[in-house]
GUNUZA-454465 format. One record per residue (C-alpha): x, y, z; residue in three letters. Coordinates in steps of 0.2 Angstrom, whole numbers, plus 2048, in hexadecimal, padded with zeros to 3 digits. Example, Ala and Ser with C-alpha at 12.3 -4.5 7.8 and 13.67 -1.06 7.14 Angstrom:
BEGIN
83E7EA827Ala8447FB824Ser
This chain:
BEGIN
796743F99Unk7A7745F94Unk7A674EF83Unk7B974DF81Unk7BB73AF84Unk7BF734F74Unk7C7740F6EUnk7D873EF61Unk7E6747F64Unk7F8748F5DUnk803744F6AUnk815743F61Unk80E73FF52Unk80572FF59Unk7F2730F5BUnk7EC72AF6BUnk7DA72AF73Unk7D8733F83Unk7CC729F8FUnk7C4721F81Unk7B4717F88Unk7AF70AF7DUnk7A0700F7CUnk79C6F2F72Unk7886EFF6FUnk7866DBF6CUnk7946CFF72Unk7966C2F65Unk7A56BCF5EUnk7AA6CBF53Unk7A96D8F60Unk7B26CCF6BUnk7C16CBF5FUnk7C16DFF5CUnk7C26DFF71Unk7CF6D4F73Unk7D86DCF64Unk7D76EEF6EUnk7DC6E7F7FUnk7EC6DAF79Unk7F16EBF6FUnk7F06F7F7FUnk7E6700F77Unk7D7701F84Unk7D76FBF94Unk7CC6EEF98Unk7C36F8FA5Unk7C0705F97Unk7B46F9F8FUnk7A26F7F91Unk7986E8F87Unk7846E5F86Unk77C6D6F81Unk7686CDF87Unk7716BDF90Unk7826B9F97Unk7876ADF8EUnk7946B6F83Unk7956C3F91Unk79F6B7F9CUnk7AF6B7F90Unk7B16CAF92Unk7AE6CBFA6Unk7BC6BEFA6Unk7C76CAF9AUnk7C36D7FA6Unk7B56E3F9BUnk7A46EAFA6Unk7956E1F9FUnk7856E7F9DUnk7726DFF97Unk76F6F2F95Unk7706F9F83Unk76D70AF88Unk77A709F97Unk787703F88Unk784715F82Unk784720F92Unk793719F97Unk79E719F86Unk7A5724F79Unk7A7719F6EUnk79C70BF6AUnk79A6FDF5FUnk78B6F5F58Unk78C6E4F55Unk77C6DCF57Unk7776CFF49Unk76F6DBF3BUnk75E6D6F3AUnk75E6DCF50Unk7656ECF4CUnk7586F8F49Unk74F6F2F59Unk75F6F7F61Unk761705F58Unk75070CF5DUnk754708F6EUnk765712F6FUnk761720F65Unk75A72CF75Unk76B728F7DUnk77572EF6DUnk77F73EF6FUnk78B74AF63Unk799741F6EUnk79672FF69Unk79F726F5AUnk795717F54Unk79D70AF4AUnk7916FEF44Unk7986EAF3FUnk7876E3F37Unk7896DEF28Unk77D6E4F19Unk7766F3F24Unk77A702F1AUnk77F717F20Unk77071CF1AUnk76570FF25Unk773711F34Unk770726F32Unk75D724F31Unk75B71BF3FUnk767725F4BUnk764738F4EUnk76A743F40Unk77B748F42Unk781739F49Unk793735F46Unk792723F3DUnk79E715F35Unk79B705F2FUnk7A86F9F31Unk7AA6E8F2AUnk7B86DEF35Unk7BC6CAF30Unk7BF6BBF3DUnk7D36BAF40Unk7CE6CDF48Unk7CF6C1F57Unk7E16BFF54Unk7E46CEF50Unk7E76CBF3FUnk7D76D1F37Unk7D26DCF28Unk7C76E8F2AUnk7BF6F6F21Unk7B3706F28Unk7AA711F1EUnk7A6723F26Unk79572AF26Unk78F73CF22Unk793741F32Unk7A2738F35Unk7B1743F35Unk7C4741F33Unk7C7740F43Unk7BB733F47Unk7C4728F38Unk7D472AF3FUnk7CD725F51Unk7C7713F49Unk7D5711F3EUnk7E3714F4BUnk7D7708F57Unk7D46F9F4CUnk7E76F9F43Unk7EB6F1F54Unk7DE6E2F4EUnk7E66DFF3DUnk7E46EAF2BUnk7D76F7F2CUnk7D3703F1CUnk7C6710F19Unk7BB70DF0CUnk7AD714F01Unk79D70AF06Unk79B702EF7Unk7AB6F7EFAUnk7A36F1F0AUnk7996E3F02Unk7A86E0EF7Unk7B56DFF08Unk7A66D2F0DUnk7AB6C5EFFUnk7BD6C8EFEUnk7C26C6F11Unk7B26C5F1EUnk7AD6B5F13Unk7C06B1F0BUnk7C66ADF1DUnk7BD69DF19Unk7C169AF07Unk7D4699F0EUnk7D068CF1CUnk7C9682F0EUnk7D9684F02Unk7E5682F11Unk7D8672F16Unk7DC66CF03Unk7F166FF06Unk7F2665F14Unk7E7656F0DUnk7F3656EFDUnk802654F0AUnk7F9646F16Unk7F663DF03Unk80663EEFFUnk80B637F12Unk80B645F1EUnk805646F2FUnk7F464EF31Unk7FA659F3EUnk80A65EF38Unk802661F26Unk7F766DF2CUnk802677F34Unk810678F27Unk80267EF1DUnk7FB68BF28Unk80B693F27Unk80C693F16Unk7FF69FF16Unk8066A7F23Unk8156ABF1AUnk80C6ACF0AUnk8026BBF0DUnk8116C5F19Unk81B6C6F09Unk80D6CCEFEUnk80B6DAF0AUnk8196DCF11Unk8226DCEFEUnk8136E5EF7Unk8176DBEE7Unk8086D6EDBUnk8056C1EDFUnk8096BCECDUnk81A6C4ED0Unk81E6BBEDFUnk8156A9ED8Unk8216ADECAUnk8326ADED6Unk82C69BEDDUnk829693ECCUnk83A68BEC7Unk838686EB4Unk835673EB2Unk835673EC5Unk82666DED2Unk81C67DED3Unk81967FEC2Unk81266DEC1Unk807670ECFUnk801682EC8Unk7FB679EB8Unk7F166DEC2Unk7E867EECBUnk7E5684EBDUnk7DE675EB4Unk7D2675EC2Unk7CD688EC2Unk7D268EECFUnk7D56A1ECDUnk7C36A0EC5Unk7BC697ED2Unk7C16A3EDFUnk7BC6B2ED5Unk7AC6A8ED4Unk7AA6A7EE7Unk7AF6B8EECUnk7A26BFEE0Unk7946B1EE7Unk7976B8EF7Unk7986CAEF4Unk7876C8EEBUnk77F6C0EFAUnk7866CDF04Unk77E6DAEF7Unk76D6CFEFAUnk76C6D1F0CUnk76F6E2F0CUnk75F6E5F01Unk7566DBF0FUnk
């Protein structure tokens, strides 16, 4: 079956997959967002897309989207180039045992579950496989995700560049060493969540003070926004840029005090390593 689907080539300098088939193993909400991601960017057309799971229920949003469906792991496989695996981890080397006798040199398998390692992911496919781990976050869904893939032993180049150039269309995406995996889990998987809360805590100051619930959550949603679009699109250190809004004797610098009186740099540090260290756990599991 088509040993050159898949394939990268430079066209123009621009890397563009020819005929890429890709198939998604599990249908949850992750490997929904990466889909929805590819399709909105053009990047694969719906047709083009193949997804597995035991029952409908999550199977329905991609018939309506316009992706094949399958209850057929192994069908995933025969009929894709690239696949990703993206059951719920403690379901994955069931899977993994089930697919393996369909696993080719052609195939490029890019595993989401979180806390299963290279070294497990090579073991339990045949040798030679080429293998990546990839650790995607929620607002993938929006295209505004960050993500970051670790190659295994057999991974090559080209099958970096082939992710890379995919998933930029569903937000950041860096390659990483493996050990930064766990680390990418606390920071961003899990700090999507820490920033609802702090953006929760903005609006709440705002509806004390006399604002709208509505219109106090939205203002600071976009503060956010624009928040993190000029740290990267400035590339300036944070402190540098806290430092242009701080006025002396002026409101920002009264409110910083009261951040810091609460501890709030330490608290987060605090929470990033909690939930890198769980993350660690699991893997051990």
């Amino acid at each position: 079956r088509g040993l050159k689907e898949g394939r990268v080539r430079a066209a123009g300098g621009a890397m563009e997959a020819v005929e890429l088939r890709v198939g998604f193993v599990g249908a949850g909400r992750m490997a929904g967002g990466l889909a929805r991601g590819l399709l909105r960017a053009g990047k694969v057309p719906a047709s083009s897309i193949l997804a597995s799971a035991p029952s409908d229920k999550n199977l329905d949003a991609w018939r309506e989207s316009g992706c094949r469906t399958t209850h057929c792991n192994l069908e995933v496989l025969q009929e894709s180039t690239l696949v990703f695996l993206a059951t719920k981890p403690h379901v994955l080397p069931g899977v993994l045992q089930e697919i393996r006798p369909a696993v080719g040199p052609h195939h490029v398998i890019v595993s989401l579950a979180a806390g299963v390692t290279l070294q497990t992911l090579q073991r339990l496919l045949p040798a030679g496989t080429k293998v990546l781990r990839l650790m995607p976050n929620l607002p993938c869904v929006v295209q505004a995700g960050a993500m970051v893939f670790a190659r295994g032993s057999s991974a090559g180049d080209e099958e970096a560049a082939l992710l890379k150039s995919l998933l930029s269309s569903c937000g950041l995406c860096e390659e990483v060493p493996e050990s930064y995996i766990n680390i990418h889990t606390g920071l961003s998987g899990s700090g999507v969540a820490y920033v609802y809360l702090f953006a929760e805590a903005l609006a709440e100051g705002a509806v004390k003070m006399g604002m709208p619930g509505g219109l106090a959550s939205r203002i600071a949603a976009q503060t956010l926004l624009g928040a993190a679009k000029m740290m990267l699109e400035t590339g300036e250190h944070p402190a540098k840029l806290r430092g242009d809004v701080c006025t002396p004797g002026g409101t920002t610098i009264h409110a910083l005090h009261q951040l810091e009186k609460g501890a709030l740099r330490a608290t987060v540090m605090n929470a990033v390593e909690a939930a890198t260290n769980r993350a660690c756990d699991m893997a051990k599991h």
